[in-house]
C-alpha positions in Angstrom: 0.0 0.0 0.0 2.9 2.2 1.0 5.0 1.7 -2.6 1.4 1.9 -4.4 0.3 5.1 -2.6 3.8 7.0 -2.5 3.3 6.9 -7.3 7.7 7.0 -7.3 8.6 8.4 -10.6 11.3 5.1 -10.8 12.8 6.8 -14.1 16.6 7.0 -13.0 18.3 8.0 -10.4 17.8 11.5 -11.1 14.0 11.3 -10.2 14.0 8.6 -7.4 17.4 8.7 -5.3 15.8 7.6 -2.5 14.3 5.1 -4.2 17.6 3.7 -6.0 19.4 3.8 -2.8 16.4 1.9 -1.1 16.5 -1.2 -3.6 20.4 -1.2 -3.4 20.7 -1.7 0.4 17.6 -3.8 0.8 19.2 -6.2 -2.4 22.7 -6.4 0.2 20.9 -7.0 3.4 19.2 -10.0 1.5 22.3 -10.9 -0.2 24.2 -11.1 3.1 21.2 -13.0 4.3 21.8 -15.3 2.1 25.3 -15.4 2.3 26.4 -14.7 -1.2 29.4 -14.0 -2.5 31.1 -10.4 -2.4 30.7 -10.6 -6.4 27.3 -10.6 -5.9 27.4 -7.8 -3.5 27.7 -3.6 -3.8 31.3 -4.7 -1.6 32.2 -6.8 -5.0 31.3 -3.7 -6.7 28.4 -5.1 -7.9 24.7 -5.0 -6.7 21.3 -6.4 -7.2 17.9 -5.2 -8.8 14.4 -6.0 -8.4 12.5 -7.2 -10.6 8.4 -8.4 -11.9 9.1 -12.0 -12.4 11.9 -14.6 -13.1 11.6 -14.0 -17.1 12.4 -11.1 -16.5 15.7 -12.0 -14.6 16.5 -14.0 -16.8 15.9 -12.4 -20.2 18.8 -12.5 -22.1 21.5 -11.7 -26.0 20.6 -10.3 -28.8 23.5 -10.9 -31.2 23.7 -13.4 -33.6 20.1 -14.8 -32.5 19.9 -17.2 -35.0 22.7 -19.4 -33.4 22.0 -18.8 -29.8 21.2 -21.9 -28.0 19.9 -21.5 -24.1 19.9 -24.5 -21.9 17.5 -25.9 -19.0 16.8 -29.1 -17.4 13.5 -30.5 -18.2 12.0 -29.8 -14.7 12.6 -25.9 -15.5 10.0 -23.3 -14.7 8.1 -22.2 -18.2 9.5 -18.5 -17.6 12.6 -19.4 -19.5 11.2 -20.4 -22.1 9.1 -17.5 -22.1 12.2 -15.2 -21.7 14.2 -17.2 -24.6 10.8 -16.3 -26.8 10.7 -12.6 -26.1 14.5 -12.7 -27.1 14.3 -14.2 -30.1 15.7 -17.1 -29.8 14.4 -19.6 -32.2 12.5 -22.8 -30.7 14.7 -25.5 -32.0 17.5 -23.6 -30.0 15.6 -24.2 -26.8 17.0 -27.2 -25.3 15.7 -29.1 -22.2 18.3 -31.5 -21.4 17.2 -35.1 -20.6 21.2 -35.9 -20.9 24.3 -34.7 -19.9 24.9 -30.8 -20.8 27.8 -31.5 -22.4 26.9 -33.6 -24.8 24.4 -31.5 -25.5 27.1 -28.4 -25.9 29.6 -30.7 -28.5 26.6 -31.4 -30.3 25.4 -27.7 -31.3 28.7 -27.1 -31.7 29.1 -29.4 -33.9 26.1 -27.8 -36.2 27.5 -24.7 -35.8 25.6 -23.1 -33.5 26.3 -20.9 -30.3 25.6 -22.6 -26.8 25.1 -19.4 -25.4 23.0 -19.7 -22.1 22.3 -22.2 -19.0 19.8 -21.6 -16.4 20.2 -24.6 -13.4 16.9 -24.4 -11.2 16.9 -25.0 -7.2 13.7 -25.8 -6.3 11.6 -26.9 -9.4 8.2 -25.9 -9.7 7.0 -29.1 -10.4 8.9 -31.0 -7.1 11.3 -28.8 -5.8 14.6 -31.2 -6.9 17.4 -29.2 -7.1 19.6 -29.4 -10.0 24.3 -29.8 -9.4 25.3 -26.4 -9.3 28.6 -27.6 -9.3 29.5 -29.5 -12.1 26.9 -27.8 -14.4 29.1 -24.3 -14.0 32.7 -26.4 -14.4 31.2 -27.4 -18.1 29.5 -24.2 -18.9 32.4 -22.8 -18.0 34.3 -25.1 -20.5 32.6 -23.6 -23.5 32.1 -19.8 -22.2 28.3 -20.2 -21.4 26.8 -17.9 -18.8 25.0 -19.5 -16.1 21.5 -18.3 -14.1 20.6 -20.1 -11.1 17.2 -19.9 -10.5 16.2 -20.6 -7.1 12.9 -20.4 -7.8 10.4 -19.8 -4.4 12.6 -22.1 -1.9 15.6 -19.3 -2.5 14.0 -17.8 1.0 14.8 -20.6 3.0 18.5 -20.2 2.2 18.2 -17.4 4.9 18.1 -20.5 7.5 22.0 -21.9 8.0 20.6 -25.7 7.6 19.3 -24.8 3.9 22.3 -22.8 3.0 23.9 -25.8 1.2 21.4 -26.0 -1.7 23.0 -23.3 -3.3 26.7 -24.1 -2.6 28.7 -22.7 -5.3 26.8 -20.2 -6.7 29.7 -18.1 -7.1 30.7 -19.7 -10.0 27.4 -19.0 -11.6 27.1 -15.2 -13.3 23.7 -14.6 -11.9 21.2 -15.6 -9.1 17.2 -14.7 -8.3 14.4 -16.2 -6.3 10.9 -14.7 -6.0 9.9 -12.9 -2.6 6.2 -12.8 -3.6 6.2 -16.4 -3.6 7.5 -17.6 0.2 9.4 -14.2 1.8 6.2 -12.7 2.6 6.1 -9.9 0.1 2.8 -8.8 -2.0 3.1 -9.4 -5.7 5.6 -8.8 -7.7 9.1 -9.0 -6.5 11.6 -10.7 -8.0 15.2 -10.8 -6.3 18.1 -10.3 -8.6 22.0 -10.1 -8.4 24.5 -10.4 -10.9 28.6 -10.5 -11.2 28.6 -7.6 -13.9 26.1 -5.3 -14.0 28.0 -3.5 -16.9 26.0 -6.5 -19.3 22.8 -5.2 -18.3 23.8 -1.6 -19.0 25.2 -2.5 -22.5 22.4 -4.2 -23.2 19.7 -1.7 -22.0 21.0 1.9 -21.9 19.2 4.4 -23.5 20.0 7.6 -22.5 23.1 7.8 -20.3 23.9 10.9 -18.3 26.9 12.4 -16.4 25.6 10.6 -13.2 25.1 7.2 -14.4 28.3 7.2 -16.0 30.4 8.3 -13.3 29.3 5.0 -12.1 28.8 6.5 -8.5 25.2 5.9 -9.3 22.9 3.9 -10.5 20.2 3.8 -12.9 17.6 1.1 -12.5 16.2 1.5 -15.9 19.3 0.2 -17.5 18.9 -2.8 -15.2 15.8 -4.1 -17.1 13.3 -4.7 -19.9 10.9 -1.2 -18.1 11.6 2.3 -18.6 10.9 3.3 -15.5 10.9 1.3 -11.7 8.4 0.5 -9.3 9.3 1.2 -5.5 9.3 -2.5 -4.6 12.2 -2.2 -2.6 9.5 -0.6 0.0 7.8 -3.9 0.2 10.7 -5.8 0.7 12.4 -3.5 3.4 8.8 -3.4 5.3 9.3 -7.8 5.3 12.6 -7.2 6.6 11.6 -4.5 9.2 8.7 -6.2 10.3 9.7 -9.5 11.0 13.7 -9.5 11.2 15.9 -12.3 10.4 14.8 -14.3 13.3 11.5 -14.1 13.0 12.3 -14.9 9.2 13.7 -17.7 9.4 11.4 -18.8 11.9 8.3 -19.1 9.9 10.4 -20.9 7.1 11.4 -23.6 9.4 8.1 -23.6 10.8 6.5 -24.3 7.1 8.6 -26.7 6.6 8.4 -28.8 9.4 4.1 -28.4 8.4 5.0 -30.0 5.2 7.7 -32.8 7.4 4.5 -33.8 9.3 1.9 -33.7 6.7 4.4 -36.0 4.8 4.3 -38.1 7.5 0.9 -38.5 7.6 1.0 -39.5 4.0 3.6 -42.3 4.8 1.5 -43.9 7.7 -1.0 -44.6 5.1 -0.5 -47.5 3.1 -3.6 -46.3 1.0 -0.9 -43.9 -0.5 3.1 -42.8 -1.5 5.4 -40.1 -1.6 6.1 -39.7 -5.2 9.3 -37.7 -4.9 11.6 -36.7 -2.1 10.5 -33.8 0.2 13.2 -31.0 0.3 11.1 -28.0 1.1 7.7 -27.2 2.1 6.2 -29.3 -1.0 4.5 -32.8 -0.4 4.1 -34.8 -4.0 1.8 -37.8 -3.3 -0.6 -39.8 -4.8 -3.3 -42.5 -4.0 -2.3 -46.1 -5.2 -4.8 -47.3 -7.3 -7.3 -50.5 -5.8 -6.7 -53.7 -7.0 -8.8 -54.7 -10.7 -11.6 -56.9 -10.1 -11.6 -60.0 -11.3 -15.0 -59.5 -12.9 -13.7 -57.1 -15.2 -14.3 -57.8 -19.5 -10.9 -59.6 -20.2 -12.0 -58.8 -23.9 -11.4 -55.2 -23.6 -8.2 -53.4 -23.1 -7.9 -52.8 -19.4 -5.4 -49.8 -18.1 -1.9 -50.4 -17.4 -1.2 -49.5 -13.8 0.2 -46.1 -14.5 -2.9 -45.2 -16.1 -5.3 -46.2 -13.4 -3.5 -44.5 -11.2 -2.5 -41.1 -13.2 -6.8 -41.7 -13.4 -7.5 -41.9 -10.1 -5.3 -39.2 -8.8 -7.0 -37.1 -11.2 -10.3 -37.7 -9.7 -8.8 -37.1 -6.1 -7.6 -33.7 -6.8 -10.9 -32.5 -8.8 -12.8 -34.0 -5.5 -10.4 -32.3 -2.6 -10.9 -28.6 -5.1 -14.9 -29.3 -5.4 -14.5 -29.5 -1.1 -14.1 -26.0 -1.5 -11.9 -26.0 2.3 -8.5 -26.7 1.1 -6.8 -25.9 -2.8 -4.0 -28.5 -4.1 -2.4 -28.8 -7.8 -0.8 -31.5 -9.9 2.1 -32.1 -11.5 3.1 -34.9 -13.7 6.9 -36.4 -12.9 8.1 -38.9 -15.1 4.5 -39.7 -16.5 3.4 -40.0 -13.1 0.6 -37.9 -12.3 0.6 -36.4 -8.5 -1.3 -34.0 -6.1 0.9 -31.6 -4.3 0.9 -30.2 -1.0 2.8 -27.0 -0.3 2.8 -24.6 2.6 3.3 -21.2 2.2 1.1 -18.5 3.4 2.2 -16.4 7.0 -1.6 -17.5 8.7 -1.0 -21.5 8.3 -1.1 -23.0 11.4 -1.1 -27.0 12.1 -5.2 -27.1 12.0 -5.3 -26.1 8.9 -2.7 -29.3 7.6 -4.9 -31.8 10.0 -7.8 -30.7 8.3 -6.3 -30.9 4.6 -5.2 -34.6 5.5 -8.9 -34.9 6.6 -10.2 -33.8 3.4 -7.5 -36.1 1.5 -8.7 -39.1 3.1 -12.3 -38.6 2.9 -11.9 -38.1 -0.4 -9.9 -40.7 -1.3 -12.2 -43.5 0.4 -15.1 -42.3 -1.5 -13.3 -42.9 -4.8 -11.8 -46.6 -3.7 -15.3 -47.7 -3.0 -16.8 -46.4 -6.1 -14.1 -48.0 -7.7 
């Protein structure tokens, strides 16, 4: 309401110094939150911007389009893809890897054409896995690709010392973002951002510089991304920050996940049902396991193959526990396995609320098995 009400003119630097110098401090305080590297940081001489949404982040080139290849695992978010679009870059140069990058790499170079981009994803939208950091930066480095890691909405947790690991080596990657408006507590939209050299973005998006801006004792948002001028979100992010503080922070985090620990548990004491994928975060997967066929069944028609009756079922689960109208879960499909998902996130959610989402499961789910 605050950022809304105060209309900043987010132009340059010129028109909004308060503004700028806002989103520049809030950006370190989170970045030393997160313990990133000083390359990351305004102490690297470098610095980090807020932006709408992660294609935004990671929007990227414009020369020699034709032959630009950008890389992603095949769990990615849609947003790159959606990014690579805007850019230009031509579909069959989109690649989601379902083998080893490097391959991959030999074999566009091999056509000619120029491997150009990575983006490595910690916390998939579909299950939360977490792809190597490590070794994918050690090849991309091999063939001078730049490397995004895109933390996704379980970015925030890396605030709490016992999730910090998941994004171990990120200073060998050339940028990094994860999304406060999905799990930091911030309204909609506000998209965390840091990069090694800002000077990319400025080369890339610079319009009209003046004697401020390139004295480089400023800055100039506007260069920073694909809008003219800048909304004030750093005023939503510094009221999370000053509301809550890092304690309190961290706090709820570990408090949503150990909701999601429990309601996996509760999946796990039911044989009626299984975890589909591992837990990392504050996202359940599951799914019902499908009744046995009856023996009365036509032999003379095809029957379902397991996977089928089950994708089938789970279907009907999540339309039923949606049609309840108490609780709201989606689907994703993993490996041709279809599967409900369970993820905590909003400040209110309190342990009654997950008791009575398990209720609504397994009322559900018994009503489909007997009409089975």
């Amino acid at each position: 309401m605050l950022s809304t009400g105060f209309n900043v003119v987010g132009f340059n630097w010129m028109s909004s110094p308060a503004a700028t110098k806002l989103e520049s401090m809030v950006m370190d305080w989170l970045g030393k939150m997160l313990k990133l590297p000083k390359s990351f940081l305004v102490s690297g001489n470098s610095d980090g911007v807020l932006q709408g949404s992660t294609y935004e982040a990671i929007l990227i080139g414009r020369e020699n389009i034709g032959k630009l290849v950008v890389y992603e695992s095949d769990q990615s978010h849609c947003a790159l893809q959606k990014a690579a679009q805007i850019a230009g870059i031509f579909l069959n140069n989109f690649v989601s890897l379902r083998r080893s990058l490097r391959s991959a790499i030999q074999a566009d170079i091999r056509a000619r054409l120029i491997p150009l981009f990575l983006c490595a994803t910690v916390g998939t939208i579909s299950s939360t896995t977490v792809d190597p950091i490590a070794p994918l930066c050690t090849v991309a480095k091999e063939y001078g690709v730049r490397v995004h890691v895109d933390a996704a909405y379980v970015g925030s947790a890396c605030i709490c010392p016992e999730f910090r690991h998941f994004i171990d080596w990120v200073e060998d990657a050339d940028s990094f973002s994860f999304i406060a408006h999905k799990w930091f507590f911030t309204t909609l939209d506000c998209c965390c951002l840091w990069v090694k050299d800002p000077s990319t973005f400025v080369k890339a998006l610079s319009t009209s510089p003046n004697k401020a801006t390139e004295s480089k004792q400023v800055i100039d948002y506007k260069d920073w991304q694909i809008a003219l001028s800048c909304r004030f979100r750093a005023m939503k992010l510094w009221m999370v920050l000053w509301s809550y503080g890092v304690a309190n922070l961290r706090n709820f985090l570990r408090t949503h996940v150990k909701m999601a620990k429990h309601f996996e548990e509760k999946v796990t004491t039911d044989k009626r049902f299984e975890i589909v994928v591992p837990r990392n975060f504050v996202m359940a997967c599951f799914r019902l396991l499908p009744p046995p066929v009856k023996d009365h069944e036509d032999e003379t028609l095809r029957q379902p193959s397991e996977l089928e009756r089950a994708n089938e079922i789970n279907c009907k689960l999540l339309e039923s526990i949606n049609s309840a109208g108490c609780i709201y879960m989606t689907h994703a499909v993993f490996g041709g396995v279809y599967m409900i998902r369970f993820a905590v996130g909003a400040s209110p959610t309190e342990d009654r609320h997950l008791n009575l989402a398990w209720k609504v499961v397994q009322e559900n789910a018994e009503a489909i098995i007997k009409a089975c």
